[in-house]
Backbone as XML, in Angstrom:
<?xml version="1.0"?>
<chain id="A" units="angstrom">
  <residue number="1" name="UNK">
    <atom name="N" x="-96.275" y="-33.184" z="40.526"/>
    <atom name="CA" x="-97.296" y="-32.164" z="40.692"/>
    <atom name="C" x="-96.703" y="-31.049" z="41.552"/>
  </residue>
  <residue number="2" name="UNK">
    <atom name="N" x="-96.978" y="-29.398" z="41.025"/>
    <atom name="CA" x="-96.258" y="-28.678" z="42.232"/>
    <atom name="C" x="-96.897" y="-28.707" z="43.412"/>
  </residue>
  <residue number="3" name="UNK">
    <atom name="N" x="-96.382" y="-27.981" z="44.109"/>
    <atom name="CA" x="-96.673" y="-27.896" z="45.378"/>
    <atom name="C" x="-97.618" y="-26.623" z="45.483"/>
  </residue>
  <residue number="4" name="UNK">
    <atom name="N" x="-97.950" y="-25.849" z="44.546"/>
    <atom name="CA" x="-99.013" y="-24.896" z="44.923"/>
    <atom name="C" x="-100.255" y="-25.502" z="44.041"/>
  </residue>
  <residue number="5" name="UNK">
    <atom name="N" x="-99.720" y="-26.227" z="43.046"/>
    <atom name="CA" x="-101.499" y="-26.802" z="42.678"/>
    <atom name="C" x="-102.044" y="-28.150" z="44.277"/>
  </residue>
  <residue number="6" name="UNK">
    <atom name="N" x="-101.060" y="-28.610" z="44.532"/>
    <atom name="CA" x="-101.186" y="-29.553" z="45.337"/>
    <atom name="C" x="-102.161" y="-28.940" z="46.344"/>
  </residue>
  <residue number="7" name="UNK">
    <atom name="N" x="-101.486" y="-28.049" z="47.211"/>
    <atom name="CA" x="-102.212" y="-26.903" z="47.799"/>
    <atom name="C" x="-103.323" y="-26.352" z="47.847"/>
  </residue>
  <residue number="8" name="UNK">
    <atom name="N" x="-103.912" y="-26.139" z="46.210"/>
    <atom name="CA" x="-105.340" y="-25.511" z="46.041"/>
    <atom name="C" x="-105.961" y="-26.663" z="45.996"/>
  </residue>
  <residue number="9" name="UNK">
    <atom name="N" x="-105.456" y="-27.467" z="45.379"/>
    <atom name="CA" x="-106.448" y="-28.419" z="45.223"/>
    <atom name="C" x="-107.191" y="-29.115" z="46.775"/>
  </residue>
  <residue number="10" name="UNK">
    <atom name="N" x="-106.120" y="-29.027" z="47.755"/>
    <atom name="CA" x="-106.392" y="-29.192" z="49.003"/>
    <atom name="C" x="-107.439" y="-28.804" z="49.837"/>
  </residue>
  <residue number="11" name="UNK">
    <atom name="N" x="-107.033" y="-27.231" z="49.558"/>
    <atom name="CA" x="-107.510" y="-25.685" z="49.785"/>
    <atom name="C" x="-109.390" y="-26.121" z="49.116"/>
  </residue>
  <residue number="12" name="UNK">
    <atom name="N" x="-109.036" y="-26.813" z="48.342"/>
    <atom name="CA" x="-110.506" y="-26.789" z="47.390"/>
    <atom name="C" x="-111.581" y="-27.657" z="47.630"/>
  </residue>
  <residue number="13" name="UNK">
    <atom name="N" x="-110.630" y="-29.071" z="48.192"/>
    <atom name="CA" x="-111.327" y="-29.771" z="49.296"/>
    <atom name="C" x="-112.006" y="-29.719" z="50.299"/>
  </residue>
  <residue number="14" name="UNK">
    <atom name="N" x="-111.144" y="-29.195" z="50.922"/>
    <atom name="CA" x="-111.917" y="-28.319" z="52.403"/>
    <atom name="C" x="-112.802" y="-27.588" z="52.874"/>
  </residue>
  <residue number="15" name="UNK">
    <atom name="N" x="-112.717" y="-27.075" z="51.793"/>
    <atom name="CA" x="-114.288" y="-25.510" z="50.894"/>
    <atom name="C" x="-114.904" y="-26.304" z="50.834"/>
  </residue>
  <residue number="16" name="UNK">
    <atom name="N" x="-114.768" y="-27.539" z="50.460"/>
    <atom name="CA" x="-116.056" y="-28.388" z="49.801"/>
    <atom name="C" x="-116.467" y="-29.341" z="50.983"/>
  </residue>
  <residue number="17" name="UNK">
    <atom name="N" x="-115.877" y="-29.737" z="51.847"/>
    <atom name="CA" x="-116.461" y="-30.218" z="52.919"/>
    <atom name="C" x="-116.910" y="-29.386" z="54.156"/>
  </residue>
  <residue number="18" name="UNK">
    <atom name="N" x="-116.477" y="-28.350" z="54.047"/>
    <atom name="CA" x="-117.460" y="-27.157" z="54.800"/>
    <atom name="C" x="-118.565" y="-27.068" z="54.213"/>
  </residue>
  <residue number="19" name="UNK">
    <atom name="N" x="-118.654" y="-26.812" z="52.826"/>
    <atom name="CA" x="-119.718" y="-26.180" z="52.300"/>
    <atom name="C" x="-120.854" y="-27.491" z="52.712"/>
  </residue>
  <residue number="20" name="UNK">
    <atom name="N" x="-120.580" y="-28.994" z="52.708"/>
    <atom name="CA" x="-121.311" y="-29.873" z="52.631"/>
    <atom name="C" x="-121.708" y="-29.993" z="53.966"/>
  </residue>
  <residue number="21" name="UNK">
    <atom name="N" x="-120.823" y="-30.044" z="55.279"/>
    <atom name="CA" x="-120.731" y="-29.879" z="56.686"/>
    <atom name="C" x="-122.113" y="-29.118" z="57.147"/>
  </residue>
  <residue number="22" name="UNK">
    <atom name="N" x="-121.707" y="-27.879" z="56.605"/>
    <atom name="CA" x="-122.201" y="-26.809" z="57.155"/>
    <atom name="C" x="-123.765" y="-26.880" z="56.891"/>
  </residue>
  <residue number="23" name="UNK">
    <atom name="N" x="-124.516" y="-27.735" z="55.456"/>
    <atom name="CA" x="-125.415" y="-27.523" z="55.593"/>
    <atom name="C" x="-126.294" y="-26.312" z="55.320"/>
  </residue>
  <residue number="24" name="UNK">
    <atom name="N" x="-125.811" y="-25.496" z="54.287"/>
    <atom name="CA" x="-126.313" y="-24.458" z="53.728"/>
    <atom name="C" x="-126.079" y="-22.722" z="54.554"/>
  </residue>
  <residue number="25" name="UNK">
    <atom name="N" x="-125.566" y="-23.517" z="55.957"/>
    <atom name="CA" x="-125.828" y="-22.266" z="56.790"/>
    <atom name="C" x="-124.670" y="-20.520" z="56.546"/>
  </residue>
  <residue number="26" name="UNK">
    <atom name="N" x="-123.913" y="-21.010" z="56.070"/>
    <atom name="CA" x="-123.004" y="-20.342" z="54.938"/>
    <atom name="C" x="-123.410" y="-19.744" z="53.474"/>
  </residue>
  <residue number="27" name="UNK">
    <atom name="N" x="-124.204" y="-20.466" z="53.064"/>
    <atom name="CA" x="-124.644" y="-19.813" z="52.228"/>
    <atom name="C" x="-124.021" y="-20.677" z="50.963"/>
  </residue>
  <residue number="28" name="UNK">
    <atom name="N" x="-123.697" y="-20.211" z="49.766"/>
    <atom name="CA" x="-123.380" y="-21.075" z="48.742"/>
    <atom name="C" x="-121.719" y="-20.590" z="48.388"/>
  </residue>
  <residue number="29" name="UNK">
    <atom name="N" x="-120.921" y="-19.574" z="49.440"/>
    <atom name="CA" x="-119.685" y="-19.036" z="49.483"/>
    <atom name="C" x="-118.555" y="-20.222" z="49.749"/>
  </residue>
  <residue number="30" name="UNK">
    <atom name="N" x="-118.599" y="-21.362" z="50.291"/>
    <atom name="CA" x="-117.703" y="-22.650" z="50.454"/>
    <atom name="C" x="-117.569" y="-23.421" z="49.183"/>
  </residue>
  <residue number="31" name="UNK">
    <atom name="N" x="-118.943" y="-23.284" z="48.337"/>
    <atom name="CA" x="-119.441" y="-24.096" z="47.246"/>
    <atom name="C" x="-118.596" y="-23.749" z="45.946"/>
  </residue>
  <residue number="32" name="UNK">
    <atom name="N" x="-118.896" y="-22.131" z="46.106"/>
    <atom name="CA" x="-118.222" y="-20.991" z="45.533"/>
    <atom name="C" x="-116.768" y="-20.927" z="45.038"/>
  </residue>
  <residue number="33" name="UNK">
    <atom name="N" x="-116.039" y="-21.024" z="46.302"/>
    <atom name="CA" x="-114.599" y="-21.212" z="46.859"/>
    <atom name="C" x="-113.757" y="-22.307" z="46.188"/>
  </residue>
  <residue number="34" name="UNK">
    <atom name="N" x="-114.760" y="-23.077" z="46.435"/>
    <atom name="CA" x="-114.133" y="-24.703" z="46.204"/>
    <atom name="C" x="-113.962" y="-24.988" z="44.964"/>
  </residue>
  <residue number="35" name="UNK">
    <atom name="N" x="-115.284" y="-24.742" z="44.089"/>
    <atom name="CA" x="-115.421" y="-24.524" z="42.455"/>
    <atom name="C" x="-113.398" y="-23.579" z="41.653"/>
  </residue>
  <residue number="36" name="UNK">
    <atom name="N" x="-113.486" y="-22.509" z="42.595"/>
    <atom name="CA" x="-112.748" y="-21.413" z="42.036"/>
    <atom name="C" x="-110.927" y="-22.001" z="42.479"/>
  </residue>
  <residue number="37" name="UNK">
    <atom name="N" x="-110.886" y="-22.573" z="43.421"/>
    <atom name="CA" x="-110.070" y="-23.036" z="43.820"/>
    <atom name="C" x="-109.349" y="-24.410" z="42.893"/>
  </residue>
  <residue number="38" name="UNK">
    <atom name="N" x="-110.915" y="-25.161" z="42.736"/>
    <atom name="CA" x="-110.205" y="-26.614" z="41.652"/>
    <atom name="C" x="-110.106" y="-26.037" z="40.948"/>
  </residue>
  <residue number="39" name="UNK">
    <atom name="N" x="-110.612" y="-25.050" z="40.145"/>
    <atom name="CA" x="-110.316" y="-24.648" z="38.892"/>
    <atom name="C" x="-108.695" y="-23.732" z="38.910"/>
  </residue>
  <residue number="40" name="UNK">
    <atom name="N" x="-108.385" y="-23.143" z="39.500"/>
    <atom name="CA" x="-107.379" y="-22.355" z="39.769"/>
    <atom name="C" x="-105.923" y="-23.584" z="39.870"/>
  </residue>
  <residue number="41" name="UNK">
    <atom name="N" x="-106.478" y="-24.730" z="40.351"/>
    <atom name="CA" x="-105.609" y="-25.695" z="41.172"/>
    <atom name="C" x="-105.460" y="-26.407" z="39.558"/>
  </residue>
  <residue number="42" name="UNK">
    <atom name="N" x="-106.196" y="-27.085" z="39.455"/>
    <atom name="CA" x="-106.262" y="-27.433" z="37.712"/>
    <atom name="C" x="-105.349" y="-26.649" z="36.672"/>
  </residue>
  <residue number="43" name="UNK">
    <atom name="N" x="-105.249" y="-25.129" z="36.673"/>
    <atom name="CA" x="-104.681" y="-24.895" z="35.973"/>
    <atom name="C" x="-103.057" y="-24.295" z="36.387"/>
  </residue>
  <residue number="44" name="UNK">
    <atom name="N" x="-103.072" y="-24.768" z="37.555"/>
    <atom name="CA" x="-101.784" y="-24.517" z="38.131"/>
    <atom name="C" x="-101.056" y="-25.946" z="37.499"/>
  </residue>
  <residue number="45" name="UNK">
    <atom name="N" x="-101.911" y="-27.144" z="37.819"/>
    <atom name="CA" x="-101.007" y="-28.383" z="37.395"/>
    <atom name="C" x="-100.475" y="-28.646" z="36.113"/>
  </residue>
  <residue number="46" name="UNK">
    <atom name="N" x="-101.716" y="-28.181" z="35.392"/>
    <atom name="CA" x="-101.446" y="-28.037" z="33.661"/>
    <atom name="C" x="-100.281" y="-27.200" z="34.081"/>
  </residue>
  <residue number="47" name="UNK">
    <atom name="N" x="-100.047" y="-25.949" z="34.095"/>
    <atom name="CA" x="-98.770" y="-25.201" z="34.184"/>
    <atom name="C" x="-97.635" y="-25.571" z="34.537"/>
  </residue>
  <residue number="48" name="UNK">
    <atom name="N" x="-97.588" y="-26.227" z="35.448"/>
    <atom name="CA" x="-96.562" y="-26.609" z="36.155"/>
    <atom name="C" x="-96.124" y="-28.124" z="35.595"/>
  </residue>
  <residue number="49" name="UNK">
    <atom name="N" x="-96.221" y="-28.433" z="35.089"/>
    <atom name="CA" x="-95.986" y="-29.687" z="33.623"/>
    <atom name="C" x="-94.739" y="-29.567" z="33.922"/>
  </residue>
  <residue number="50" name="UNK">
    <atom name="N" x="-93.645" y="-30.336" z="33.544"/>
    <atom name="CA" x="-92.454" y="-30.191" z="33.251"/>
    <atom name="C" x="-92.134" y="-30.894" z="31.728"/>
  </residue>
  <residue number="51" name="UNK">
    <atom name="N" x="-92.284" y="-30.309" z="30.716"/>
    <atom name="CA" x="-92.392" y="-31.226" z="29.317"/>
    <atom name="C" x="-90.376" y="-31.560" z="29.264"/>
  </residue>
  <residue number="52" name="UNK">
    <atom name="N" x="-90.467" y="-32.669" z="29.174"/>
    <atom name="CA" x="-88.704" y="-33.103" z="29.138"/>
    <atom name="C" x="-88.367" y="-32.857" z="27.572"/>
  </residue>
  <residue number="53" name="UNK">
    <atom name="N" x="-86.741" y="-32.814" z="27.763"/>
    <atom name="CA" x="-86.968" y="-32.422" z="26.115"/>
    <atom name="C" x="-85.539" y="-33.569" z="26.253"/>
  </residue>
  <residue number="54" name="UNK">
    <atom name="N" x="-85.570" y="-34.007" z="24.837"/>
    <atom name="CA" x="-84.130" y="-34.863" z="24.769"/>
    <atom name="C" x="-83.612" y="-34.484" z="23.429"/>
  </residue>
  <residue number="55" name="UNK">
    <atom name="N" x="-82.351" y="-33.690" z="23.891"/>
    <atom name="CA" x="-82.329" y="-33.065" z="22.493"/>
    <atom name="C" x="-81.029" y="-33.721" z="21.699"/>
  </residue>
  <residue number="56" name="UNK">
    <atom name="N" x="-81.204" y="-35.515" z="21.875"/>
    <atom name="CA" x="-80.315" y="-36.203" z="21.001"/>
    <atom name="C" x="-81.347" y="-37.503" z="20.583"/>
  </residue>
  <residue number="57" name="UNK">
    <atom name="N" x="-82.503" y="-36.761" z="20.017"/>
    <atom name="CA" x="-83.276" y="-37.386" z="19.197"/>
    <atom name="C" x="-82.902" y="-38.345" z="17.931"/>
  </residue>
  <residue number="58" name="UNK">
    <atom name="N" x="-82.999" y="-39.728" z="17.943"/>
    <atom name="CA" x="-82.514" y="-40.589" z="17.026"/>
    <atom name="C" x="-83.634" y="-40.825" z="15.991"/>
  </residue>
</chain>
């Protein structure tokens, strides 16, 4: 997994336990964050795939 999906996804965690922490007093911007972040983080991992190739296919 890279190290920048690793990151958001982290990043996305944290949003999300503020947002839960906090108790609304923030508003729905942690909730927000966190949503935009897994999703961002998600498609960093898809990206960051390394598809192997073996190019002495039998």
């Amino acid at each position: 997994m890279p190290k920048i999906a690793v990151g958001l996804l982290i990043m996305a965690l944290l949003s999300l336990a503020l947002g839960v922490f906090t108790q609304g007093q923030l508003g729905h911007a942690p909730l927000v964050a966190a949503a935009v972040l897994f999703i961002v983080g998600l498609i960093a991992w898809v990206l960051g795939r390394r598809i192997k190739f073996d190019p002495q296919l039998r």
